[in-house]
C-alpha positions in Angstrom: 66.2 -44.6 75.2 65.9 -43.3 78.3 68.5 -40.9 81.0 69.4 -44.2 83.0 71.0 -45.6 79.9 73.8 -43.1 79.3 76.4 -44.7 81.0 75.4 -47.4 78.4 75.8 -45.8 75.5 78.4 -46.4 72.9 78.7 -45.9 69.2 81.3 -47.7 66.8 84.0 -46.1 65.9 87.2 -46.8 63.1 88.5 -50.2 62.8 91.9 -50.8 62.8 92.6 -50.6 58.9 91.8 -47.2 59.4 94.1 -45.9 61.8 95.3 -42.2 61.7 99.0 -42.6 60.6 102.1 -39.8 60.4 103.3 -41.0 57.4 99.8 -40.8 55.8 99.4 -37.2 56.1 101.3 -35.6 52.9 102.0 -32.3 54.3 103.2 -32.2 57.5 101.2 -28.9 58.2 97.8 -28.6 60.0 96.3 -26.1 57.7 96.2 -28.4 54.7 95.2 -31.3 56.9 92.0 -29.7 58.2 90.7 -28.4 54.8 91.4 -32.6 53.5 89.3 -32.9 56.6 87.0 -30.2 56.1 86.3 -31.1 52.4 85.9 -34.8 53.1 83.2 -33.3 55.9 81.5 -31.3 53.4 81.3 -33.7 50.9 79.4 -36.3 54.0 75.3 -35.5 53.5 74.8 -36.9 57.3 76.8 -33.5 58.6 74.5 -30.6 58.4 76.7 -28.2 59.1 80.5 -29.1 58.6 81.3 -25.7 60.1 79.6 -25.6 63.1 82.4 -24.5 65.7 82.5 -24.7 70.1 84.4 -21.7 70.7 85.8 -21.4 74.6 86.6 -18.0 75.9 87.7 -17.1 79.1 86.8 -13.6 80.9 88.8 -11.3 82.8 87.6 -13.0 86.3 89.1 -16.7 84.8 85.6 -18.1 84.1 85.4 -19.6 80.9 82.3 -20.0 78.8 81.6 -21.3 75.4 78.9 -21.6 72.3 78.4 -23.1 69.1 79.7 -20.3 66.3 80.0 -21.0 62.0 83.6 -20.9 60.9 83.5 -18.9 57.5 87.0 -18.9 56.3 90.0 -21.5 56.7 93.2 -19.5 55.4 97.5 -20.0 55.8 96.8 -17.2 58.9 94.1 -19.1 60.3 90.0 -19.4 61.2 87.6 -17.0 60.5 83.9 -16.2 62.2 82.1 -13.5 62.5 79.8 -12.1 65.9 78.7 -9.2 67.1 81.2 -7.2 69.0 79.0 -6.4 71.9 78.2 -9.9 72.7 79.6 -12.1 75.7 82.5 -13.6 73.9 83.9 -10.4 72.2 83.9 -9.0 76.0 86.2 -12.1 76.5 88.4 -11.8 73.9 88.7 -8.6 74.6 90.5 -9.0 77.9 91.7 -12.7 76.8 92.6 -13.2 73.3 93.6 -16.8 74.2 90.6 -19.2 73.0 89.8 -22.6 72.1 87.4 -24.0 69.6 86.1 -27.6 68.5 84.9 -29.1 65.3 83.4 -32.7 65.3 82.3 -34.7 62.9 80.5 -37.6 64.6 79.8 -39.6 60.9 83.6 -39.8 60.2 84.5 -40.3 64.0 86.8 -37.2 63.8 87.4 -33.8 65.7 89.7 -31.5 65.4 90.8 -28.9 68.4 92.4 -25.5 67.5 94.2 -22.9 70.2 94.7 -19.8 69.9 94.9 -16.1 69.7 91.7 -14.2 68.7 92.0 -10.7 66.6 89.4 -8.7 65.0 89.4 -8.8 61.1 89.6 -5.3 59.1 86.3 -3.5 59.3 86.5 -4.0 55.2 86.5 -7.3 55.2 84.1 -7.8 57.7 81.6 -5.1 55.4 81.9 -7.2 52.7 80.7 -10.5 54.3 78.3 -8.6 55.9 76.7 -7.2 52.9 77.2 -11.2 51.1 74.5 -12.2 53.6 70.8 -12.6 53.1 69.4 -9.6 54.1 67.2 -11.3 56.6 70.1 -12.3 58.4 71.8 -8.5 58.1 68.3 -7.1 59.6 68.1 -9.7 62.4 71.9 -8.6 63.2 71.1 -5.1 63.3 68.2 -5.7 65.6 69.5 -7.7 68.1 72.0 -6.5 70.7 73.3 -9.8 71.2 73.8 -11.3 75.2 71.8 -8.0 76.3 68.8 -8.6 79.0 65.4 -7.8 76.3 61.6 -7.9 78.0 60.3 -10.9 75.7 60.4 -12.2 72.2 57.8 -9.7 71.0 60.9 -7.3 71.9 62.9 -8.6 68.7 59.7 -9.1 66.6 58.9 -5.1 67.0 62.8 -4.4 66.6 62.9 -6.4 63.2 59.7 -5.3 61.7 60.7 -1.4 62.7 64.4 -1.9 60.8 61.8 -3.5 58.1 59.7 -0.3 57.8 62.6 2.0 57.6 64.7 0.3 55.0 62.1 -0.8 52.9 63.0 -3.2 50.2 66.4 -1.2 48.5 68.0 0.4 51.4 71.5 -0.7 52.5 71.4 -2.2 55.6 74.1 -1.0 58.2 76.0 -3.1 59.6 76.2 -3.0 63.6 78.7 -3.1 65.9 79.7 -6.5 64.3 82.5 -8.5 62.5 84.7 -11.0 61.9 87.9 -12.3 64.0 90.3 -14.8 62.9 92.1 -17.1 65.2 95.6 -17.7 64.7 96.8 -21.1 65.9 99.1 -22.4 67.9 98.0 -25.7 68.5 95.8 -28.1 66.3 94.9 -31.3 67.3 93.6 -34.0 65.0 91.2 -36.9 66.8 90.4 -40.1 65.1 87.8 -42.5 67.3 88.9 -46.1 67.2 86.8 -49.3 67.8 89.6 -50.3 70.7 89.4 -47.0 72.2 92.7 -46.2 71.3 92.1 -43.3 69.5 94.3 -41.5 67.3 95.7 -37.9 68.3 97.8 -36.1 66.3 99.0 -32.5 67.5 100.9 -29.7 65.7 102.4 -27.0 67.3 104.2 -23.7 66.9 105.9 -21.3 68.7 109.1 -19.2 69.1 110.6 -22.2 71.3 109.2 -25.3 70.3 111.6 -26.2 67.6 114.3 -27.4 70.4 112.0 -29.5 71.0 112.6 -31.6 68.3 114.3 -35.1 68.5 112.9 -37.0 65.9 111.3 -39.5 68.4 108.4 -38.3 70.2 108.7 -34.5 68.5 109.1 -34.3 64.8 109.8 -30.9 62.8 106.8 -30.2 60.4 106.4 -28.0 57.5 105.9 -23.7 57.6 107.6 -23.6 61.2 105.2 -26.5 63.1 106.1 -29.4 65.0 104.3 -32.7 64.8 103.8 -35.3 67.9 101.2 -38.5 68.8 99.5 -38.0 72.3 98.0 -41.0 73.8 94.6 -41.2 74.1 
């Protein structure tokens, strides 16, 4: 396979028997939707990671940016992942709270979209996940001053092995500057890929306004104050 054949490229999606249908989703909530979806991911040995998560920010200058993040936690309030607060996209939310992210699951031709509003999680919550982590992973957070300039990799090799030296095998490790945020939605989109090309999209919605919206047509009133609607593909 070669560049030249991109354009090319196609992979099969759902047939029509399989179609993404309103009535088929028993609660007429997101929340409970994506963990079906989640668990049906986690259960699918060709996803590696089920949680691997695009997050888009956008800094104070309107240029947005995004990365690959893990989501940890999937809760009524929202989605949960964890960074260090001195990196690039803690400086965005920072001035932007406003951010997208993206899950796909290219085995079961699905992706969902979620937008939001970014907050930092209480410091104790974010000490105990910390502290759940394999210490490796605690010593190479502590080491790294993540999205700052470094000479070389021998840089981070010195940092760890110093941190190494110093804690020994029993020391606590501190945590960083470095925590969670959670995302609280306002808009989650459900994508089902379809053989015709006419994929499914589903989209919830919530907000102070959007119930007069409603008309039981195009708009349909959900469950735990969200509004259901199809988009076309």
């Amino acid at each position: 396979m070669a560049l030249d054949t991109l354009s090319a490229l196609r992979i099969k999606y759902k047939e029509k028997k399989e179609v993404l249908l309103e009535e088929n989703i028993k609660v007429k909530e997101p929340i409970t939707l994506f963990k079906e979806w989640m668990e049906l991911a986690l259960k699918t040995e060709e996803i590696l990671e089920p949680n691997a998560a695009c997050l888009a920010t956008v800094n104070s200058k309107g240029c947005p940016s995004n990365r690959f993040v893990l989501l940890k936690e999937v809760s009524p309030d929202g989605f949960t992942f964890f960074t260090n607060y001195g990196s690039r996209k803690a400086n965005d939310m920072a001035t932007n709270p406003n951010v997208a992210m993206t899950l796909y699951w290219c085995p079961l031709r699905r992706s969902v979209r979620i937008e939001g509003k970014a907050e930092k999680i209480p410091i104790t919550d974010s000490l105990k996940y910390f502290h759940q982590r394999p210490r490796a992973s605690q010593i190479g957070a502590l080491a790294s001053e993540q999205s700052t300039r470094i000479p070389s990799r021998h840089h981070l090799d010195v940092a760890e092995q110093k941190l190494k030296d110093d804690l020994g095998d029993d020391k606590e490790v501190p945590m960083p500057n470095w925590g969670g945020y959670l995302i609280r939605p306002q808009l989650i989109e459900f994508w089902q890929g379809q053989v015709d090309r006419l994929h499914d999209r589903i989209v919830f919605r919530r907000g102070s306004d959007v119930d007069k919206e409603i008309d039981g047509k195009l708009v349909h009133k959900g469950e735990n104050g969200w509004i259901y609607e199809r988009l076309a593909p």
